[in-house]
C-alpha positions as CSV (number, residue, x, y, z in Angstrom):
1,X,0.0,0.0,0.0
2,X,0.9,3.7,-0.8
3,X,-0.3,6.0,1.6
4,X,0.2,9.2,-0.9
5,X,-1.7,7.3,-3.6
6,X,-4.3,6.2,-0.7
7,X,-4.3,9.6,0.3
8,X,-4.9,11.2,-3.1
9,X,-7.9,8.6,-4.1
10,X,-9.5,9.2,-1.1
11,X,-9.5,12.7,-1.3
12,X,-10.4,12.7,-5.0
13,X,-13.2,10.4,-3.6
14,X,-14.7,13.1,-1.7
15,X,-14.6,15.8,-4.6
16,X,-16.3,13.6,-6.7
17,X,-18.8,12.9,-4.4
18,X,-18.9,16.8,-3.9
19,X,-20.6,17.1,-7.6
20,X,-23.4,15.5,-7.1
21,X,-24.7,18.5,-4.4
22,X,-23.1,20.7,-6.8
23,X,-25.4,18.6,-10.1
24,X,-28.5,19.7,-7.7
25,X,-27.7,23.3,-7.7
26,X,-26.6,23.2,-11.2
27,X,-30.0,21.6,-12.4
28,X,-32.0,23.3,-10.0
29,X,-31.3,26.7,-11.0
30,X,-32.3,26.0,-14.6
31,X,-35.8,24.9,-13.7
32,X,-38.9,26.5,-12.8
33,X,-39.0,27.7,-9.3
34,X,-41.9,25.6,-8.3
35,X,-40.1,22.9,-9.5
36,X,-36.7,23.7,-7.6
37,X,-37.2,21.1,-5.1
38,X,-37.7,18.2,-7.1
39,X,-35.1,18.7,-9.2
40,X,-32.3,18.8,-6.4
41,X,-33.8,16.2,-4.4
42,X,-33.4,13.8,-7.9
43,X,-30.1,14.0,-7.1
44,X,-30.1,13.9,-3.7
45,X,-32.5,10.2,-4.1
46,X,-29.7,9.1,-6.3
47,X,-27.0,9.5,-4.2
48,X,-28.3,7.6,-0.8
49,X,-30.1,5.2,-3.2
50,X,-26.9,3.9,-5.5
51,X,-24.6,4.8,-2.4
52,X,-26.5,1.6,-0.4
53,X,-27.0,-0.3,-3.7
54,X,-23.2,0.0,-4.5
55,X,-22.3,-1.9,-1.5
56,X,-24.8,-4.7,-1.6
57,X,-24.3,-5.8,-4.9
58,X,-23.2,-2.8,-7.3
59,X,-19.2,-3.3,-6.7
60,X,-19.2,-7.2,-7.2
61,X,-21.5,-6.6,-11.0
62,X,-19.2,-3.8,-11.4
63,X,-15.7,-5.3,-10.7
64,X,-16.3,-9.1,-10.0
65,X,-14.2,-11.5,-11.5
66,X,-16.7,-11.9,-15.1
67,X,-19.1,-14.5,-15.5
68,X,-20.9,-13.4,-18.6
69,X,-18.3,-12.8,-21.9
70,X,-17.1,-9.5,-20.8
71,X,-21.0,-8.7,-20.0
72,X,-21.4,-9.1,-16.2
73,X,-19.0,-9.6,-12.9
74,X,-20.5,-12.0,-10.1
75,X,-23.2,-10.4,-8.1
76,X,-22.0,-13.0,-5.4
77,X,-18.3,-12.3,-5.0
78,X,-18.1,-9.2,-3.4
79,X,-22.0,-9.6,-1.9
80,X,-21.9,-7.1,1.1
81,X,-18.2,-6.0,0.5
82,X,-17.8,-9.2,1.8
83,X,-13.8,-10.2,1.8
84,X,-12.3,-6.3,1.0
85,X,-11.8,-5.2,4.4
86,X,-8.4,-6.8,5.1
87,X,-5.0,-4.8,5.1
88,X,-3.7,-7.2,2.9
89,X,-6.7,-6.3,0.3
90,X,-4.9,-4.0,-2.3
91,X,-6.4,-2.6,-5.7
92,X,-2.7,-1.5,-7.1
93,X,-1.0,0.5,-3.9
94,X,-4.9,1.0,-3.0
95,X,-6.4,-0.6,0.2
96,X,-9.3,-2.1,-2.1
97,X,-11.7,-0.1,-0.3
98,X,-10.1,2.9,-0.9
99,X,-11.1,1.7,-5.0
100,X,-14.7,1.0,-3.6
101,X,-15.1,4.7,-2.5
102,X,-13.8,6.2,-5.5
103,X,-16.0,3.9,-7.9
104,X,-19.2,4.4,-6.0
105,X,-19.5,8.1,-6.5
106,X,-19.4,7.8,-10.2
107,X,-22.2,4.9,-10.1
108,X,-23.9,7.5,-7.9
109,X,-23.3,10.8,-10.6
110,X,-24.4,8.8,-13.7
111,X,-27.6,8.0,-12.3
112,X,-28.2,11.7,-11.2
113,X,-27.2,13.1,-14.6
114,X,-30.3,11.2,-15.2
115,X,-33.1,13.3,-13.9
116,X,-32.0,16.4,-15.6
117,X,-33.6,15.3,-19.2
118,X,-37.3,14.9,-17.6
119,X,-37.4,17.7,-15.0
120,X,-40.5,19.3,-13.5
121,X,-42.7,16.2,-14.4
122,X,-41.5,13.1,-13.3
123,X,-43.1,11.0,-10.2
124,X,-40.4,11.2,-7.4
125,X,-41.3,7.4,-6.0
126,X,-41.3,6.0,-9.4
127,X,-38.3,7.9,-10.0
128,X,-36.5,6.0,-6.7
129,X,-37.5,2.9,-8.2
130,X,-36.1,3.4,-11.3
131,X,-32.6,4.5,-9.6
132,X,-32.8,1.4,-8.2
133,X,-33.2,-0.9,-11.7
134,X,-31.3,1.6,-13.4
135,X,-28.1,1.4,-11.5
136,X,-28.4,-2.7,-11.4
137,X,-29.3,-3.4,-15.3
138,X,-28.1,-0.6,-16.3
139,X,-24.7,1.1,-15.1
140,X,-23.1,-1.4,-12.9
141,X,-22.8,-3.8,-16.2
142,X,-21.6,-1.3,-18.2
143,X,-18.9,-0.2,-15.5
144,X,-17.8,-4.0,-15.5
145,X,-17.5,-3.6,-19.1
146,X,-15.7,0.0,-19.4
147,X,-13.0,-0.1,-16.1
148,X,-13.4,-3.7,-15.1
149,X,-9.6,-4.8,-16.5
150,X,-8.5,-8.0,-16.5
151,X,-6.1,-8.8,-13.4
152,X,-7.1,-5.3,-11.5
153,X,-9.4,-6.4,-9.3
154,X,-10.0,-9.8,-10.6
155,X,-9.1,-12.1,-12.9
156,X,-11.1,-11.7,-16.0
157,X,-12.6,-8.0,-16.3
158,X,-15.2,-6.5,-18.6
159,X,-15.4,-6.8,-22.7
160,X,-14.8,-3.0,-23.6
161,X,-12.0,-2.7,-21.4
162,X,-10.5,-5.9,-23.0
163,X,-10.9,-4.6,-26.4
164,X,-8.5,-1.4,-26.0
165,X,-10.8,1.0,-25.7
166,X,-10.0,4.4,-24.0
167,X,-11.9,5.7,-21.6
168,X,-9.8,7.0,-18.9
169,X,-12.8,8.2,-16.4
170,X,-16.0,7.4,-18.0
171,X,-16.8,9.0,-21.4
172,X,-18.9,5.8,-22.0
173,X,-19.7,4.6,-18.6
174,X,-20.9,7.5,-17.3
175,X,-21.9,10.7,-19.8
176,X,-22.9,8.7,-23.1
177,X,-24.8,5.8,-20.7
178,X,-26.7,8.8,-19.1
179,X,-27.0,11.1,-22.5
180,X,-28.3,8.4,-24.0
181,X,-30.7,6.7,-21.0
182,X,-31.6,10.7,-20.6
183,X,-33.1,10.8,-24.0
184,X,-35.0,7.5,-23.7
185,X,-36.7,8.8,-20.8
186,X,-37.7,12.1,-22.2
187,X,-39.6,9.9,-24.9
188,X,-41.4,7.7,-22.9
189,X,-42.5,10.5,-20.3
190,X,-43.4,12.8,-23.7
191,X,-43.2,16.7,-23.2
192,X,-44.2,19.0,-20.9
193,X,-46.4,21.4,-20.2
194,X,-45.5,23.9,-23.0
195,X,-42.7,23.1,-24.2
196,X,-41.4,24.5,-27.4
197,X,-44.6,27.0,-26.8
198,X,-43.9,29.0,-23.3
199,X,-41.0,30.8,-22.6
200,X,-39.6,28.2,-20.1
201,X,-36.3,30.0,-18.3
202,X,-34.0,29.5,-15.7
203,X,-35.2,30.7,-11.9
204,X,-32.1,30.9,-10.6
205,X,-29.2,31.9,-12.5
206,X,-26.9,32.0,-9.7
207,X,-27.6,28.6,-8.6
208,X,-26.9,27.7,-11.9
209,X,-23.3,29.4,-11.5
210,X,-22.7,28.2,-8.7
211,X,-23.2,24.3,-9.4
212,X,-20.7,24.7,-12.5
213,X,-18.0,25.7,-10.5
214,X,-18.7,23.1,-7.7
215,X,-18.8,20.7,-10.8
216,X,-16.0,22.1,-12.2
217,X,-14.0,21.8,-9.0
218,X,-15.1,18.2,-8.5
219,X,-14.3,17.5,-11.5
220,X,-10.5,17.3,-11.0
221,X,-11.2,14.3,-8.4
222,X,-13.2,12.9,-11.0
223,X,-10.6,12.6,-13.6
224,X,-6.9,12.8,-12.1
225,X,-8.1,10.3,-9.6
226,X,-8.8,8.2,-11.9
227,X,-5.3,7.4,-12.1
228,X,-5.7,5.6,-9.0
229,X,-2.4,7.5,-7.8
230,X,-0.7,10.4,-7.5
231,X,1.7,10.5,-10.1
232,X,2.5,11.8,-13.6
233,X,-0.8,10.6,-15.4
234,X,-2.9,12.4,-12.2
235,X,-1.0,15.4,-13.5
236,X,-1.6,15.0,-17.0
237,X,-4.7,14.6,-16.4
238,X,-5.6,17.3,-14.0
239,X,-3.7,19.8,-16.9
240,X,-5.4,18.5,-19.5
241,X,-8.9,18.9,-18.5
242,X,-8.2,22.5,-17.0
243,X,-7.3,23.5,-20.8
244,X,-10.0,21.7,-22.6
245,X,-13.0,23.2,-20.2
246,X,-11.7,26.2,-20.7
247,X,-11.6,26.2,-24.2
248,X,-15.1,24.7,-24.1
249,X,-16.2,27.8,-22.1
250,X,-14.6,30.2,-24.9
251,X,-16.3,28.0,-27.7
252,X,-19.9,28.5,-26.0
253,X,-19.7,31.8,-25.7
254,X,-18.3,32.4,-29.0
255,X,-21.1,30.3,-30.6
256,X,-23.9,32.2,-28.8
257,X,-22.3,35.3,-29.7
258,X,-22.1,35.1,-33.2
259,X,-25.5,33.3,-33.5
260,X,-27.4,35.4,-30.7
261,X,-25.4,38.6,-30.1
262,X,-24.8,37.6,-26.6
263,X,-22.3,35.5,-24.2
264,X,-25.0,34.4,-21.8
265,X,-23.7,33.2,-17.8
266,X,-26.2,30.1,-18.6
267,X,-23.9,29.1,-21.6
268,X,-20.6,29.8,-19.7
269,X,-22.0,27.3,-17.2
270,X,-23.1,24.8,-19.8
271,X,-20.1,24.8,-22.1
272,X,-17.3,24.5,-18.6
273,X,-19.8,21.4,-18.5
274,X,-19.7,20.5,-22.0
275,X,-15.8,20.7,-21.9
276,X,-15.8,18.8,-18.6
277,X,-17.9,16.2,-20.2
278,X,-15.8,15.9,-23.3
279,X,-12.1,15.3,-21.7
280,X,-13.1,12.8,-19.3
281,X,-12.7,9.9,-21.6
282,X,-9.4,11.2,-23.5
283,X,-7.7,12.9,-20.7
284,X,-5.1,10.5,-20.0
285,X,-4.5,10.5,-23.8
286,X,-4.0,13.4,-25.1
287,X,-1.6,16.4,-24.9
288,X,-2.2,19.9,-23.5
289,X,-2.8,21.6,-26.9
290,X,-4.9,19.0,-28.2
291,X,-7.2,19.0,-25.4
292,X,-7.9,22.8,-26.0
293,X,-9.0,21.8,-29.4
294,X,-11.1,18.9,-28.6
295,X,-12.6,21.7,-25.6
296,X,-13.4,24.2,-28.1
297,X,-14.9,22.0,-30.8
298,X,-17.3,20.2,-27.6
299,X,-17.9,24.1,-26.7
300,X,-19.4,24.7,-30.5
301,X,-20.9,21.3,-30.8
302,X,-22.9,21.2,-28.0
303,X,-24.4,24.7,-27.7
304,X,-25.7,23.8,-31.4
305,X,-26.4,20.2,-30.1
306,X,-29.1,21.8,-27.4
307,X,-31.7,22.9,-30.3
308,X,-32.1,19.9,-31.6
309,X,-34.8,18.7,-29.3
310,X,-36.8,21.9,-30.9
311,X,-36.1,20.5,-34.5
312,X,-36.9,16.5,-33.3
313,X,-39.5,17.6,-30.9
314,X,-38.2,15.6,-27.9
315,X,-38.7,17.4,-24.5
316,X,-34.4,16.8,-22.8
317,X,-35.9,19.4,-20.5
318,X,-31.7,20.4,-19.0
319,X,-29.9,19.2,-22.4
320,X,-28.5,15.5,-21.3
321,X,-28.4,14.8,-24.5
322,X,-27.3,17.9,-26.0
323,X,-24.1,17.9,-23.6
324,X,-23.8,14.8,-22.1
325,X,-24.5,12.5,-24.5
326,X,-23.0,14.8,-27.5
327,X,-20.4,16.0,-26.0
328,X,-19.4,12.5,-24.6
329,X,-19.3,10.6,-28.0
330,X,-17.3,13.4,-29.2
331,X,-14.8,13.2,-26.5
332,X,-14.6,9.3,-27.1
333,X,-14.5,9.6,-30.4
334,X,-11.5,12.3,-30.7
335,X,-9.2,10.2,-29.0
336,X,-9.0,8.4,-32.2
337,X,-7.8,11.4,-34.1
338,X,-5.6,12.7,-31.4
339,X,-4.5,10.6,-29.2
340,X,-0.2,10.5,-28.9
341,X,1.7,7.5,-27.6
342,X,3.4,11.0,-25.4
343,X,0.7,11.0,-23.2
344,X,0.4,8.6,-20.7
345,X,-2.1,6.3,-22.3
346,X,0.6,5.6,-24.9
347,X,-1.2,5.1,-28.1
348,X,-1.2,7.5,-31.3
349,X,-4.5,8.4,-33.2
350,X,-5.3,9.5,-36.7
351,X,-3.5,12.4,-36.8
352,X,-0.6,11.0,-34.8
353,X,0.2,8.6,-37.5
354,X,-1.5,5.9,-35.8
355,X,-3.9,4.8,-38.3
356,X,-7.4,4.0,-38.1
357,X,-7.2,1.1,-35.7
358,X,-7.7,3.5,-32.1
359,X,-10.4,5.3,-34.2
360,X,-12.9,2.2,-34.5
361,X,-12.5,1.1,-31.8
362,X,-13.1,4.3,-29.9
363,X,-16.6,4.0,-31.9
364,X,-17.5,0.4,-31.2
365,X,-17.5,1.1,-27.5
366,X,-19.5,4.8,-27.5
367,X,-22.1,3.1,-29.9
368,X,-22.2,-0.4,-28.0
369,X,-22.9,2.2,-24.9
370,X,-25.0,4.6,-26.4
371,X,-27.3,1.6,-27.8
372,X,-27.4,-1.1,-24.6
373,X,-28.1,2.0,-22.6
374,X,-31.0,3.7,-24.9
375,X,-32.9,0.2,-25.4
376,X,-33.1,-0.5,-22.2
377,X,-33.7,2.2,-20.6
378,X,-36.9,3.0,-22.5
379,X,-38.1,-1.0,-21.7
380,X,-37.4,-0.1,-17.9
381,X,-39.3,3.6,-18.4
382,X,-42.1,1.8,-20.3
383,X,-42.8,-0.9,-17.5
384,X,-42.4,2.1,-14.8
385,X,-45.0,4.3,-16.5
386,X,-47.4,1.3,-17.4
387,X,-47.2,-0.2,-14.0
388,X,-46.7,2.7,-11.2
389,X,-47.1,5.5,-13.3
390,X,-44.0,7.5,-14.3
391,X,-45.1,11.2,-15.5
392,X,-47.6,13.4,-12.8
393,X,-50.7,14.9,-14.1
394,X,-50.9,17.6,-16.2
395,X,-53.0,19.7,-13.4
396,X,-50.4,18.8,-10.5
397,X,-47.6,19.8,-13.3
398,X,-49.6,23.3,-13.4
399,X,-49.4,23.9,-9.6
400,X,-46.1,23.0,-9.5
401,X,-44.4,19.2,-8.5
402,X,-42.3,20.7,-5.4
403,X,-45.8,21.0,-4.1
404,X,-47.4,17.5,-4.9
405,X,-44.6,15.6,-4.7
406,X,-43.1,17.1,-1.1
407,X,-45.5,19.0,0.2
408,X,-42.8,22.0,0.2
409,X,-41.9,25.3,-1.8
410,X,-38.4,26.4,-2.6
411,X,-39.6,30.1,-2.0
412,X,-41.7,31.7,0.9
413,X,-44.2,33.5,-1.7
414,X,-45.8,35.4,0.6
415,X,-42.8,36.9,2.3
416,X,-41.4,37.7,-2.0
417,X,-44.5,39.6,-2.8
418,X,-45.9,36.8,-5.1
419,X,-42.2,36.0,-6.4
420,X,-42.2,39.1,-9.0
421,X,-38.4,39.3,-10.3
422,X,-38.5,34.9,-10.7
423,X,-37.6,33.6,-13.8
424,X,-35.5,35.8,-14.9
425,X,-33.9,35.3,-18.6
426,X,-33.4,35.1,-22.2
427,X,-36.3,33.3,-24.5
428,X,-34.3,33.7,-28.4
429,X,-35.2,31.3,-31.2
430,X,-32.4,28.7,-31.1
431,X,-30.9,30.3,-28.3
432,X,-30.0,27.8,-25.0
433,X,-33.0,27.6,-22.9
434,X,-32.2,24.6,-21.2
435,X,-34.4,23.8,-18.0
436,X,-36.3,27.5,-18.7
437,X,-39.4,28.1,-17.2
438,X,-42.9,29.1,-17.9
439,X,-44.0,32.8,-16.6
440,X,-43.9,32.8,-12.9
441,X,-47.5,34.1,-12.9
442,X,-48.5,30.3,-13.4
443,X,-47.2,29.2,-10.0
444,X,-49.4,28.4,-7.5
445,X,-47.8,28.5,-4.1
């Protein structure tokens, strides 16, 4: 065991953790104020619900020795964190639950990213039980397949990871399983209220703010750590996805400018995420300058990526797809072009003269994702909505689900004059509206 490496994961543990809190503000800014509550507490359902699931039977799926072709570890070998608590338990120069820790807060994230493509309509108990099926079906056999590696924590690991895929912290895992789980939901619960009709803006623009940067912060656990220690590919790592975000950030702002006349603070927030989103997957594998341009093309791409639920009339009411799912095939996807055997993952892509090899394979594991993950999804969502009931009436939807659902309000109405000065905001054809909210005239508190 090394205690600076121990020291380092643990800590990066802790950040990571961190952004789900910081997901809640982020995504509860953008929605309606009568919504505010719901949307945070999405998040907040997540993370106690995966953080128990994860022990009981999420880590052995995830990282047990594979009984299932590269599809599946075995639920039964870890059962309980049964057999991991031992000194002499090491994951590299990790005590192996040090590796528990860090792996169960981005089982907890991917879930939460979730909730923001079917905000302010959802049931919140039918949304627990889908955490529940959704982080057992869904993410804890694709983590076996993506980080599960042969000989790490046992002996034969997941299929993806076999293959030679990159994904250094969860490109496919975690933003294109989510993206793409995000927009199956939207489908299956169908639009809201409104939508491409009202002017549906962001409450809380600060809030918004202030869960990017918490995000942003986290974010450097998220991905250094995933070296596992603290050493040169931690660094590479944590310089590499300080450039690329803030490239995205420029590449946001730049794209709303030109195509709206204005640099909004809601795209500022949303293209750090974008960026964020984008170098997760290729940070270990590309160098500093690259990742800037891989951070401004996910910048560009995903702030034109948000409008296309207006032109394909699907209601992704925070833009999962448009930045998580967009800008993570893109970030998978680039390692193929620049990827250089100088960085610590060792391997050149297209551009490095390494051929086309890295590239299709980079490809076969964001599709396989992006597929496995949409499919069945929408059966789970289907089932949900058929059996318990997934999507609240359209009059509770009216009066506002912070309401119906929790028998709460975000805001003291009475005390805010009847909440003149909410929703505060920018309502442009094609502009990015993402979680915007009808006129606050509509609320009833």
């Amino acid at each position: 065991m090394d205690t600076g490496d121990t020291a380092w994961v643990l800590t990066s543990s802790a950040l990571v953790m961190l952004m789900t809190p910081g997901l809640a503000l982020f995504y509860g800014g953008m929605v309606r104020a009568k919504s505010v509550l719901n949307m945070m507490m999405m998040s907040f359902g997540a993370l106690a619900l995966v953080s128990v699931l994860w022990v009981l039977w999420g880590f052995s799926i995830a990282f047990g020795n594979d009984v299932g072709g590269g599809l599946l570890g075995d639920p039964g070998e870890y059962f309980g964190l049964a057999g991991l608590l031992g000194p002499d338990n090491l994951v590299g120069t990790l005590p192996a639950m040090a590796f528990v820790a860090f792996q169960s807060v981005f089982a907890i994230i991917a879930v939460a990213l979730i909730s923001g493509a079917i905000a302010d309509r959802a049931k919140f108990s039918t949304w627990m039980v889908f955490v529940g099926i959704w982080a057992t079906v869904v993410y804890f056999p694709v983590a076996h397949w993506v980080f599960s590696f042969d000989g790490v924590v046992s002996e034969a690991g997941g299929w993806i990871a076999g293959l030679g895929v990159i994904d250094f912290a969860g490109g496919t895992a975690i933003h294109i399983n989510a993206g793409a789980a995000g927009l199956a939901l939207a489908l299956v619960l169908g639009k809201r209220r409104g939508f491409g009709r009202d002017p549906m803006r962001p409450h809380n623009l600060p809030l918004v703010m202030i869960g990017a940067g918490l995000l942003w912060f986290g974010w450097f656990g998220f991905n250094a750590g995933s070296a596992t220690a603290a050493n040169g590919t931690a660094a590479v790592a944590w310089v590499n996805t300080l450039a690329a975000t803030g490239a995205a950030v420029i590449g946001w702002l730049l794209t709303e400018r030109l195509r709206d006349g204005h640099a909004t603070s809601l795209g500022a927030a949303s293209g750090a995420v974008a960026g964020l989103v984008a170098i997760t997957p290729a940070c270990s594998a590309l160098n500093p300058v690259t990742s800037i341009v891989v951070g401004v093309v996910a910048g560009v791409l995903c702030a034109l990526a948000v409008g296309l639920k207006y032109r394909f009339g699907y209601d992704d009411s925070l833009d999962v797809v448009g930045v998580h799912l967009v800008g993570g095939l893109w970030g998978t996807v680039a390692i193929g072009f620049f990827a250089t055997a100088d960085a610590p993952a060792g391997v050149d892509g297209l551009f490095y003269g390494g051929g086309l090899s890295q590239l299709w394979l980079q490809i076969i594991g964001a599709v396989a994702v992006m597929v496995f993950s949409f499919v069945v999804t929408g059966i789970i969502g289907l089932v949900l909505q058929k059996t318990m009931g997934f999507r609240i009436d359209e009059e509770d939807e009216v009066t506002g689900i912070d309401q119906v659902e929790h028998a709460e309000s975000g805001y003291d109405w009475g005390n805010l004059g009847g909440g003149s000065g909410l929703g505060l905001g920018s309502s442009r054809p094609g502009a990015h509206t993402a979680g915007t909210a009808t006129p606050t005239k509509e609320v009833k508190a």
